[in-house]
Residue, then its C-alpha position, 0 to 999 in steps of 0.5 A: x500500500x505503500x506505493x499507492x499511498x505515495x502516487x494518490x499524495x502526489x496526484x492529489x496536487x493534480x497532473x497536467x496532460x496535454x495542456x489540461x490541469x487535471x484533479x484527482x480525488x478518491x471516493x471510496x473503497x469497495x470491499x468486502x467486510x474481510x477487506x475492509x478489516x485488512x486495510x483499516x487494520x481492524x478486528x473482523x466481524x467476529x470481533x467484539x467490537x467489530x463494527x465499523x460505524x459504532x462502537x456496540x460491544x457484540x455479545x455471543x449467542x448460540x455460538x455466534x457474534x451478535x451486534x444487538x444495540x442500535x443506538x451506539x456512538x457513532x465512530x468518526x474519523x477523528x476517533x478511528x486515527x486516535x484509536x478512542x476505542x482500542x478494542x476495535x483495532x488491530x494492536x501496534x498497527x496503523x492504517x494506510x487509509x490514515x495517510x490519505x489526505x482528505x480522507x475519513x477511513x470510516x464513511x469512504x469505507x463503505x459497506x459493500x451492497x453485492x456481499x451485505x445485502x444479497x450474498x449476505x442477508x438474503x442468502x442468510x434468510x433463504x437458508x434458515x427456510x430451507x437448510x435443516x436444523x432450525x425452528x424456521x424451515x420450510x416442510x417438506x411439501x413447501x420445499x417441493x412446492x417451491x422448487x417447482x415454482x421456481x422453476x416455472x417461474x425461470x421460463x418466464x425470465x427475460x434473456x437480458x438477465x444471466x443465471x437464470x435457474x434458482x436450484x434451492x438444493x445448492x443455493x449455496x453456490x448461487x452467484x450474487x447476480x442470481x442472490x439480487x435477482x432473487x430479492x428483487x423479482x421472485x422473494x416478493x411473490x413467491x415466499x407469500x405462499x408459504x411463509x407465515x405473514x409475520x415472516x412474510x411482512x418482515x422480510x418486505x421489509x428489507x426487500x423494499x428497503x434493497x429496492x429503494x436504496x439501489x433505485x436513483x429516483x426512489x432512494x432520492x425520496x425515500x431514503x429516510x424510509x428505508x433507514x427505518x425499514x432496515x432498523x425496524x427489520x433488524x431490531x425484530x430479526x430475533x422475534x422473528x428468527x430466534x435469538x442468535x440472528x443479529x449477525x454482523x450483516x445484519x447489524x451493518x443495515x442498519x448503517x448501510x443507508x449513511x453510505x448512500x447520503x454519503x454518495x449522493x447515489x443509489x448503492x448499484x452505483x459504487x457495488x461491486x457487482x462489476x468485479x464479481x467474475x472480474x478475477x476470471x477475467x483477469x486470469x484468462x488475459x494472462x499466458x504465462x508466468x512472466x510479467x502478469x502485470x504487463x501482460x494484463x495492462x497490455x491486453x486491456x489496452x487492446x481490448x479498448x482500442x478496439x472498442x474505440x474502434x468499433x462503430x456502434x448504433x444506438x437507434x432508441x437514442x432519438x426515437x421511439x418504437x411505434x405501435x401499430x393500430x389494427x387498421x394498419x396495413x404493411x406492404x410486403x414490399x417495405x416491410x419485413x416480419x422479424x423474430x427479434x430485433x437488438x436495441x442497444x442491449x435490449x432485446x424483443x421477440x415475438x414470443x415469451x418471455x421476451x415480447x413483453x414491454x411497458x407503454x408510457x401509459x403505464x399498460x403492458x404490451x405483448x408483441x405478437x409481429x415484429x415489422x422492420x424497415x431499416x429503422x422503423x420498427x412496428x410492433x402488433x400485439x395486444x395491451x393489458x389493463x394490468x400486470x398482475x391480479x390482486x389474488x395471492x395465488x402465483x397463477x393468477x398473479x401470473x395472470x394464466x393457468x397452464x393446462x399441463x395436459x395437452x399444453x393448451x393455456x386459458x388467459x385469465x387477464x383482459x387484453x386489448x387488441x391494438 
């Protein structure tokens, strides 16, 4: 560290290149919570004063670090560099971080959102409904019912979003895209069926909480919400759960929204989502033992030049696609029926689970013809009034039910033709 520490002082007087005067500032570091202590030379998170925001003293319950109280003092960069509370930092070490001008260790740290709220809370939440061994798991009849569910529910995924099967038997080795996904489209409809509502309404808790705070618009508004949501959430996980369930990853939700205000953006925007599968990426620019270094900045290198070189068209940047009234004709002449067509990195098909879209209106449309002409595009299909119904049961909110039979489908939802 010491070498970075050196050249961030340095830029931090600013550069000049091409007859620019440039600043440089360091917003941040994403880590994960073993990370984090290594570079802030603090206990880890099974530590009695582990927590990186306050100064609570956690407390050792069925075998397990918990962090109960939520109303400690506060840490602040002035007590982090004078090690006001010992306890929580490593003996006869100090941090690197200490060393950057104009940086506070405590709020620029910030708690990662890819491992504290998917691989870590959501992950913890699914295992005490299916792994055995606790007061909270699912029967064996739910389970099942719930894997098929599941794997219903992973036909209908669009193909913009990766991993899209959901095996609960090996949950443990879900990616953390798959964790987020799971708390952001299915955990909401799917646990209502076969969770008790006091778990149901507890677990919306943090699900609407993770919604808001990694949604620009929504976290602008209701960020204040979501602080109390997860103090609300966090304070009754043991009266949920059982004692022993105020771990440090729940206890960090707590403080999670404080990096959020600090940002002034939503917790998407400085995860580390990008980097999840970033090593074997890494790894793979890499061809023999010399120089990995050198090797890995020239291929990057490459790979950039070749973007730069790459003419790339974007046809939603000043258009609208158009949808097509009944009484339209389309001349086989200018015309040409398409099965899918690629804007950007969306894709629309003429069949599920791609040919489904939100109008302005707020209704959704479902494509059944795609007619390309260079770039006019129209689309035929019919317009819902809404996307689901108000009934509990997944069909119905679905708005179908699948004869398995003979494969034939009765529509339940009202649609218009357009």
């Amino acid at each position: 560290m010491d070498d970075f520490i050196e050249e961030a002082r340095k830029l931090r007087e600013g550069f000049q290149c091409n007859d620019h005067n440039y600043s440089f500032n360091i917003l941040g570091f994403t880590c994960d919570t073993p990370a984090r202590a290594y570079l802030k030379c603090c206990k880890g998170h099974g530590g009695f004063y582990a927590c990186e925001r306050c100064e609570v003293k956690g407390k050792t319950i069925k075998g397990r670090r918990n962090d109960i109280e939520m109303n400690c003092k506060l840490r602040t960069k002035t007590s982090f560099i004078e090690k006001t509370q010992a306890e929580h930092h490593q003996p006869n070490i100090v941090s690197p971080l200490t060393k950057l001008p104009n940086f506070d260790p405590v709020k620029q740290v910030f708690l990662e959102s890819m491992h504290l709220l998917y691989q870590g809370v959501m992950k913890m939440i699914i295992s005490m409904f299916i792994e055995p061994g606790n007061n909270n798991k699912l029967s064996k009849n739910n389970r099942n019912d719930l894997k098929v569910e599941l794997s219903r529910m992973s036909a209908g995924i669009p193909v913009e979003f990766e991993r899209k099967t959901f095996d609960l038997d090996n949950f443990g080795y879900w990616k953390a895209t798959q964790f987020r996904f799971f708390a952001g489209y299915i955990a909401p409809f799917i646990f209502k069926k076969y969770v008790s509502i006091e778990k149901y309404q507890h677990l919306m808790l943090f699900l609407v909480s993770t919604r808001i705070l990694n949604s620009k618009p929504l976290v602008e508004k209701y960020h204040a919400f979501a602080r109390e949501y997860l103090r609300l959430f966090f304070e009754l996980t043991p009266h949920v759960y059982g004692p022993g369930t105020q771990v440090m990853n729940f206890h960090n939700l707590i403080h999670v929204t404080d990096d959020v205000l600090e940002m002034k953006a939503p917790l998407s925007t400085f995860s580390a989502f990008p980097f999840e599968n970033c090593l074997g990426k890494i790894k793979k620019l890499i061809r023999s033992s010399k120089n990995p270094l050198a090797q890995v900045t020239r291929r990057l290198h490459e790979i950039q030049e070749l973007n730069n070189s790459l003419v790339t068209r974007n046809i939603l940047k000043n258009q609208c696609l158009r949808i097509t009234t009944r009484e339209w004709k389309i001349s086989q002449n200018d015309y040409e029926e398409s099965s899918q067509i690629k804007l950007g990195n969306l894709v629309i098909k003429n069949k599920e689970p791609d040919n489904i879209v939100m109008l302005e209106s707020g209704k959704f449309f479902e494509i059944t013809n795609i007619h390309v002409n260079n770039n006019d595009i129209n689309l035929k299909g019919f317009k819902w009034s809404h996307a689901l119904s108000q009934q509990a049961d997944i069909d119905a909110e679905v708005g179908e039910r699948e004869v398995h039979g003979n494969k034939e489908r009765e529509r339940k939802r009202e649609r218009e033709e357009i």
